[in-house]
FIDRENPA-57125 format. One record per residue (C-alpha): x, z, y; residue in three letters. Coordinates in steps of 0.02 Angstrom, whole numbers, padded with zeros to 5 digits, always signed. Layout:
REM FIDRENPA-57125
XZYALA;...
***
This chain:
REM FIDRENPA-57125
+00621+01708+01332UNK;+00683+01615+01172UNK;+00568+01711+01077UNK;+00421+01654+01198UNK;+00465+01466+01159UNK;+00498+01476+00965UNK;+00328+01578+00945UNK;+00231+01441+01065UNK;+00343+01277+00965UNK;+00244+01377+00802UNK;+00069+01388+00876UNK;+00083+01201+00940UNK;+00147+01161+00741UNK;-00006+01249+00672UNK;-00129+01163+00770UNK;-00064+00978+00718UNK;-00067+01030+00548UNK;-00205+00942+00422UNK;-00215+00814+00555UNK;-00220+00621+00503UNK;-00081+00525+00531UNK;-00153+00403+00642UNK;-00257+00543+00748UNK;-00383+00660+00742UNK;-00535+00577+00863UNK;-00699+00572+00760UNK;-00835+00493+00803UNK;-00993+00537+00715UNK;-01125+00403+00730UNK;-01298+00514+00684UNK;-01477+00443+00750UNK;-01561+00610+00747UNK;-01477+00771+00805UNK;-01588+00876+00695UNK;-01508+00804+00527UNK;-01327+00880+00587UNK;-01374+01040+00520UNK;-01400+00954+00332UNK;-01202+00913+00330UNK;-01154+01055+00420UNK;-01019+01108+00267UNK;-00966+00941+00291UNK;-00930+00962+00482UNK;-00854+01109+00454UNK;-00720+01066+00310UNK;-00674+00924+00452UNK;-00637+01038+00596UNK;-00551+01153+00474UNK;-00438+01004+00455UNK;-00382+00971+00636UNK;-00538+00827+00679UNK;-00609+00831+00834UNK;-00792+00767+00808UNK;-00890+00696+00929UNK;-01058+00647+00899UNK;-01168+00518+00984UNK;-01344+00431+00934UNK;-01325+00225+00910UNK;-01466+00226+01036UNK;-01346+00315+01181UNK;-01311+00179+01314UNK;-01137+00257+01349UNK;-01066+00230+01169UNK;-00920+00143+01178UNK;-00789+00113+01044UNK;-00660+00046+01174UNK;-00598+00101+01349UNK;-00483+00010+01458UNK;-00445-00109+01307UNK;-00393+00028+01184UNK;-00473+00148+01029UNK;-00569+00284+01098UNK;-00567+00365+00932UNK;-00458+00348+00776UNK;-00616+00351+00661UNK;-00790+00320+00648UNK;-00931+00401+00526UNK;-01089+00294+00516UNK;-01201+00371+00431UNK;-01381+00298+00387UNK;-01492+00249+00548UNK;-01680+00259+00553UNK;-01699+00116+00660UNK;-01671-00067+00615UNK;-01485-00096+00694UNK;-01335+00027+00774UNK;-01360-00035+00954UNK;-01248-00138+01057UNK;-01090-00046+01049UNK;-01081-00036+00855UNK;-01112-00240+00815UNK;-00997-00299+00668UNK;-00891-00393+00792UNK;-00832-00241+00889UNK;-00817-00141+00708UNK;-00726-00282+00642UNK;-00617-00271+00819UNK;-00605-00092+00793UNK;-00522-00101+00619UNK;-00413-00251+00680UNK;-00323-00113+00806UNK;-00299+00007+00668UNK;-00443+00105+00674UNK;-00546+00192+00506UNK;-00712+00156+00459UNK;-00822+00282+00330UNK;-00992+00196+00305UNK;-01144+00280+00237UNK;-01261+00202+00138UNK;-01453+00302+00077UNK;-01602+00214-00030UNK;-01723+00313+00103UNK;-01638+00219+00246UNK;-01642+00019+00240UNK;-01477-00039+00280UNK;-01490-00144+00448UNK;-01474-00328+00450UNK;-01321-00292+00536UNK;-01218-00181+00407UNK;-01262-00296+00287UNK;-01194-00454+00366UNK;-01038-00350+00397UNK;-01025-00304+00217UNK;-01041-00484+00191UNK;-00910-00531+00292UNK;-00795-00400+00186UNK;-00843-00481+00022UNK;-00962-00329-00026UNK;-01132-00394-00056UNK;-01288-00250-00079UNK;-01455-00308-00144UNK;-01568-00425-00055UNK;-01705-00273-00064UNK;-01682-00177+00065UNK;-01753-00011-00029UNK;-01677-00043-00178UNK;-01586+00111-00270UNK;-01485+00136-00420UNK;-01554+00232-00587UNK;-01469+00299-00740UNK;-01616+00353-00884UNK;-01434+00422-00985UNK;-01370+00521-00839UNK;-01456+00597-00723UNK;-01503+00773-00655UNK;-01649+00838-00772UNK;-01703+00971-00627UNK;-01721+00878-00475UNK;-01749+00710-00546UNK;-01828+00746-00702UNK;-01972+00576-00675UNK;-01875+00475-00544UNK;-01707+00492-00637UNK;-01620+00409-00462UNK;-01489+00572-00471UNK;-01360+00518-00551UNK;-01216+00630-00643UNK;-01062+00552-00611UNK;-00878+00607-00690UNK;-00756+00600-00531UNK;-00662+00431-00495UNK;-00543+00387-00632UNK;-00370+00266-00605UNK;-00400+00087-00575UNK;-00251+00037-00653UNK;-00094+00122-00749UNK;+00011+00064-00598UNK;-00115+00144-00439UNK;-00127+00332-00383UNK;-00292+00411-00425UNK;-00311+00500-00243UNK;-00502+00521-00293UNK;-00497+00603-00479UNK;-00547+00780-00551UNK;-00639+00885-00704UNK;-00787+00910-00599UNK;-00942+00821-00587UNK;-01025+00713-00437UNK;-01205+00722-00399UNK;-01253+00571-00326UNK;-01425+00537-00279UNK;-01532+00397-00201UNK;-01374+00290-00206UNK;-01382+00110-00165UNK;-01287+00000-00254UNK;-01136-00106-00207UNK;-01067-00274-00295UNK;-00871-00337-00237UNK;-00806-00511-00234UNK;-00673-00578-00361UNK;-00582-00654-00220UNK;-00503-00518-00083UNK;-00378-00416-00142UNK;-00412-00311-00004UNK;-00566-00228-00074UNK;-00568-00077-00212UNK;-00720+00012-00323UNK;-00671+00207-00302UNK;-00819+00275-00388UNK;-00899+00169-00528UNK;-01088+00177-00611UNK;-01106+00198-00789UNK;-01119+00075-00929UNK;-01331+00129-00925UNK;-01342+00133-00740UNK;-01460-00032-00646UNK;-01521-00054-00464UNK;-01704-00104-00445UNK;-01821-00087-00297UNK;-01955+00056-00362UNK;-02085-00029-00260UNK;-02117-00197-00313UNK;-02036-00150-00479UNK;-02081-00005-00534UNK;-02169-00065-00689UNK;-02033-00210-00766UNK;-01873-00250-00700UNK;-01819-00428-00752UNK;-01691-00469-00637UNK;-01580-00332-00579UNK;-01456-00339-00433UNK;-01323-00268-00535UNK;-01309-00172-00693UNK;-01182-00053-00779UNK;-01000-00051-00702UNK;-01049-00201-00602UNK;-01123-00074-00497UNK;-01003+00014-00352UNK;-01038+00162-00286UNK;-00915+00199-00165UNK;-00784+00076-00104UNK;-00653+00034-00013UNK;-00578-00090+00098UNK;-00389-00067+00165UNK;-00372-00214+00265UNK;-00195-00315+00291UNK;-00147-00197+00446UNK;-00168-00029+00337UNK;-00347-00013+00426UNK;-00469+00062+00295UNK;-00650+00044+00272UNK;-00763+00149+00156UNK;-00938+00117+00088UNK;-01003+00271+00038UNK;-01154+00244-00067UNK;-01262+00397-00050UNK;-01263+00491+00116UNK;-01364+00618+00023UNK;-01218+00672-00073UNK;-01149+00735+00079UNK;-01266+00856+00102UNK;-01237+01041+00098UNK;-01353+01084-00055UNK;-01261+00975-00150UNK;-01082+01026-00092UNK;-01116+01189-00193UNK;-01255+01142-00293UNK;-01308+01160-00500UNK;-01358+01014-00584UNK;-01414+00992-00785UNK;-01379+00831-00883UNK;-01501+00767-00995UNK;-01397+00864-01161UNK;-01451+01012-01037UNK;-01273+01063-01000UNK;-01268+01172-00839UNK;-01117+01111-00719UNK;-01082+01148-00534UNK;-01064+01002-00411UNK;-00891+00943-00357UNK;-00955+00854-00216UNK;-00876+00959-00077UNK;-00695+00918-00182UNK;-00744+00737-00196UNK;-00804+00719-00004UNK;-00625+00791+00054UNK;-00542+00654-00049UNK;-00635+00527+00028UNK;-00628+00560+00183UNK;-00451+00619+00161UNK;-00398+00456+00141UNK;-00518+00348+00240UNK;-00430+00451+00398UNK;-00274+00419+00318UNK;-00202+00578+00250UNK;-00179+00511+00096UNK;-00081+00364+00032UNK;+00018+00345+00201UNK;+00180+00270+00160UNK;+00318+00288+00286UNK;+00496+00214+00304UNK;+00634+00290+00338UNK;+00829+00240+00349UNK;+00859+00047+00309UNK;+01052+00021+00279UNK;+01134-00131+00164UNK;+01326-00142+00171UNK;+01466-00219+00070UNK;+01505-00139-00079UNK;+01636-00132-00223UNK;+01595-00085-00392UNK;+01742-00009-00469UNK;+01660+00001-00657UNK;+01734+00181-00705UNK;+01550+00256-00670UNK;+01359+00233-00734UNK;+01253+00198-00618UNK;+01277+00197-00427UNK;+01439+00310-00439UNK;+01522+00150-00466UNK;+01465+00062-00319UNK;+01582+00101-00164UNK;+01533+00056+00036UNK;+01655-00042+00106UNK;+01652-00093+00301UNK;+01517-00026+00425UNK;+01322-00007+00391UNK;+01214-00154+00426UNK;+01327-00291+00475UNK;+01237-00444+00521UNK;+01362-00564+00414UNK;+01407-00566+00256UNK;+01496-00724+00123UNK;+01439-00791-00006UNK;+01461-00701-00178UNK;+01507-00552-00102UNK;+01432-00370-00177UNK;+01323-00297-00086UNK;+01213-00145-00093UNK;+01038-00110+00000UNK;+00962+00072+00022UNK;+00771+00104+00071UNK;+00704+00271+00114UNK;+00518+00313+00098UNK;+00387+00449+00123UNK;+00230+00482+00077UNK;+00135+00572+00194UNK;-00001+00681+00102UNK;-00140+00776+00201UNK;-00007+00891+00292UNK;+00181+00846+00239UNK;+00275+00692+00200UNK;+00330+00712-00004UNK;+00454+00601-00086UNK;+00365+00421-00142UNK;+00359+00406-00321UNK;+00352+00235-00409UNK;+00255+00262-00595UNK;+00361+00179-00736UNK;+00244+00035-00756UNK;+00262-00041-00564UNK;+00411-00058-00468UNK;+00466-00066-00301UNK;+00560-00227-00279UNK;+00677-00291-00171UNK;+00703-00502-00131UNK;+00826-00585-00059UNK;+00740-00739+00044UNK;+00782-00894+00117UNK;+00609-00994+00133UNK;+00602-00945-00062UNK;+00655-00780-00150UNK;+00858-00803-00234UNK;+00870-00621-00318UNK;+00720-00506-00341UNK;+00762-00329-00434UNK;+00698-00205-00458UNK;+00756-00057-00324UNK;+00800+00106-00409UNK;+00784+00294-00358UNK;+00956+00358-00316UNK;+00925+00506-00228UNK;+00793+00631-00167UNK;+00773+00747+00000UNK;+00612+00875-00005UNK;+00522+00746+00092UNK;+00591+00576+00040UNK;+00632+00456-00086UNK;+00809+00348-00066UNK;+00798+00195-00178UNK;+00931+00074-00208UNK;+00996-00119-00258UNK;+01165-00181-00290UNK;+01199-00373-00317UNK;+01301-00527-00283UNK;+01241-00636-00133UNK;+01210-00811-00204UNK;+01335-00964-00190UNK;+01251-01030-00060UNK;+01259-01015+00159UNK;+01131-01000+00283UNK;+01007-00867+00360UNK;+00933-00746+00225UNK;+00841-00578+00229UNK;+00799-00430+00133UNK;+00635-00396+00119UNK;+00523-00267+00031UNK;+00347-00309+00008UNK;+00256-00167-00088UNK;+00067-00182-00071UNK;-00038-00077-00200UNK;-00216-00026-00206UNK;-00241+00153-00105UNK;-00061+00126-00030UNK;-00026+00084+00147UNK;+00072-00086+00149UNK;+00238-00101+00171UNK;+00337-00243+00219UNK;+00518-00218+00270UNK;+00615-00375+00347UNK;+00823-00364+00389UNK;+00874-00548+00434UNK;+01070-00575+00406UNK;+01195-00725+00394UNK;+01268-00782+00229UNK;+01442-00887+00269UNK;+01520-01001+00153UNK;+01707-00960+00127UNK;+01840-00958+00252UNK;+01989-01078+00209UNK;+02114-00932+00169UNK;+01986-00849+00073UNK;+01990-00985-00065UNK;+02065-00906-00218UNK;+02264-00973-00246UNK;+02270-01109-00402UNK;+02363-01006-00489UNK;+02238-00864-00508UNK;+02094-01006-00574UNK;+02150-01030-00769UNK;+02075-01231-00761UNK;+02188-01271-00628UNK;+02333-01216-00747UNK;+02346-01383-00832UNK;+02369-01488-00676UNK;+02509-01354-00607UNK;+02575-01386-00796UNK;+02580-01559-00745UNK;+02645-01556-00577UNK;+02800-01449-00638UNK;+02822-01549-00790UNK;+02817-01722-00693UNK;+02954-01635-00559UNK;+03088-01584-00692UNK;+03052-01758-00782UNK;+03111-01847-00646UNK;+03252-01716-00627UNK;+03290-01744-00803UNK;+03295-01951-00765UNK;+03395-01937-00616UNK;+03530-01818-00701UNK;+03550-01926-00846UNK;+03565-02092-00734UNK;+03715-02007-00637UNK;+03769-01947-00793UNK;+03765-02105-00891UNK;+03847-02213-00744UNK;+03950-02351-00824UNK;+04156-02343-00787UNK;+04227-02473-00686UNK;+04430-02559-00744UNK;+04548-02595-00578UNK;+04593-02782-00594UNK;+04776-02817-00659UNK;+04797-02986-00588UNK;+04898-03039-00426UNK;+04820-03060-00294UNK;+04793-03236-00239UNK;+04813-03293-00051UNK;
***
């Protein structure tokens, strides 16, 4: 019978595998049902994954994002409408609603579909602005596919996303190259931090409406690496929103497809590889970042070691008081979950993961160090002195980084000042020595005086006269 259970436990295992980490309910928003069969690779490679997709027309009365007050999916796939707007269930208030209770967005964008009025006050809202033509499209006369674009040049060749900066995870990057075509262009705002360019247009690239400019173009929307092609929002609850900016790219004849730059160098698409990453962390199989065991304790550092061999626990783990200036060590564990498996977090030498020490304002930040790894986590570590002064602190780890689901760790604990038999003796504090001196000096002085005045006490003579009545 044991056999029954451990072989059903390993069927159930295998069917959550792939999944993402916040579920696997898809909903595909699609106008017409006879354009499915253009993605259908892409369908597939989902399912393959563990999605369940569900697909539904804007149109459909029943479409509801919510039931009963909750998500009734974990993600949603818009992908370019034919029609003006998305319908009543999909206004930018319930999407924004739908991304404030933790659910993904992936947006499609096509130059052969006008964005509705909608999307594009939604956008707004998210500090991603698209051009005020609604047919507008981006061109690249430098790089662009010479065979199916050869006069329209609106195919552009693309070299897959490269890092934003030495500190962030490329999740998107590769050797292959991205056919992207029709794309409409995308422009981000200086002022969230929330927002991210994953795929870039070249230095030569412009967006231009081919209709009422196809002759000059003075003014362009955007031009160069102004120009975003797909990107992405991860919003302050790990919620994260994509703008992808050609739907065509997700078609099957370009998941598999040959495309020739203008030096007429044959390549093979690597937009199947470059969907999966996308998506793969829009869903949230990528960049997940989970915490494990929390533990701080009082510590004494003995000095015969390097590192944290010196540092020895004393007491119990997690005590909720500690006094001031004592040693004290904190210990994070962290995962990162990728696609399948959770693999040990690792911090590139030019960030850090820090750790503060709070009350109102930061007293100690440092830097946390990795002490330890398990096969699927990371144990980093922190050993200080509490600061000379009482009251109610915390530890806290704030680590927010682009592509990275936020973390933001809080332990409250009590700092007391010292007790009154915890005050170090005078003799062990070498500035008090003088004043002992003094003390002791100013004692066998008046010893001294009071010796030599019994000593030195004058001799009285008896009287040798008679004694007169």
């Amino acid at each position: 019978m044991r056999w029954l259970f451990s072989l059903l436990f390993a069927a159930l295992l295998g069917l959550v595998q792939g999944l993402s980490s916040t579920g696997s309910r898809l909903l595909v928003v699609i106008e017409e049902s006879s354009e499915k069969a253009k993605y259908s690779t892409f369908w597939g490679d989902l399912e393959d994954r563990g999605y369940k997709l569900t697909f539904e027309s804007p149109k459909n009365d029943k479409l509801a994002l919510f039931r009963h007050g909750e998500r009734a999916f974990d993600h949603v796939l818009l992908l370019p409408p034919k029609s003006k707007g998305l319908g009543p269930a999909l206004t930018p208030k319930l999407l924004l609603q739908f991304i404030n209770q933790n659910g993904n967005i992936l947006l499609t964008l096509s130059a052969d579909s006008p964005t509705p009025t909608s999307i594009s006050s939604l956008l707004l809202e998210l500090d991603i602005h698209l051009p005020p033509d609604r047919d507008s499209l981006v061109v690249d006369h430098f790089n662009y596919d010479t065979v199916s674009a050869s006069e329209r040049h609106d195919v552009l060749l693309l070299p897959q996303g490269s890092r934003l900066r030495s500190d962030v995870k490329n999740y998107f990057g590769g050797d292959g190259t991205i056919a992207f075509p029709r794309a409409v262009a995308q422009e981000l705002g200086n002022s969230s931090p929330l927002l991210a360019p994953v795929l870039r247009a070249k230095s030569t690239a412009y967006s231009y409406n081919p209709k009422d400019e196809a002759e000059v173009v003075e003014d362009p929307f955007a031009v160069g690496e102004q120009i975003s092609l797909v990107s992405s929002m991860q919003a302050r609850n790990s919620a994260r929103f994509t703008v992808f900016g050609s739907a065509e790219a997700l078609e099957n004849k370009w998941f598999d497809g040959n495309v020739k730059s203008v030096d007429g160098k044959d390549s093979k698409t690597a937009n199947r590889e470059f969907a999966k990453h996308i998506t793969a962390w829009t869903f949230k199989e990528l960049g997940v970042l989970k915490v494990g065991r929390v533990e701080h304790h009082l510590s004494s550092i003995t000095g015969h070691a390097a590192g944290n061999d010196s540092v020895a626990q004393l007491g119990y783990l997690n005590p909720t008081i500690y006094r001031v200036k004592n040693d004290v060590t904190f210990n994070i564990e962290i995962s990162e979950y990728s696609y399948d498996h959770l693999d040990p977090l690792k911090v590139d030498a030019s960030d850090a993961l820090q750790l503060e020490f709070t009350m109102l304002s930061p007293y100690h930040r440092l830097d946390l160090i990795p002490i330890s790894q398990t096969p699927n986590s990371t144990i980093f570590s922190s050993t200080f002195k509490l600061p000379d002064q009482h009251g109610i602190f915390s530890f806290r780890v704030n680590y927010k980084r682009p592509f990275l689901t936020n973390v933001d760790i809080k332990r409250e604990v009590t700092v007391r000042h010292f007790a009154h038999d915890e005050w170090p003796r005078s003799w062990e504090i070498s500035a008090g020595w003088v004043w002992i001196a003094g003390v002791w000096i100013t004692i066998a002085g008046w010893m001294a005086f009071v010796g030599i005045w019994l000593w030195s006490e004058p001799a009285y003579e008896q009287s040798k006269g008679k004694k007169m009545q």
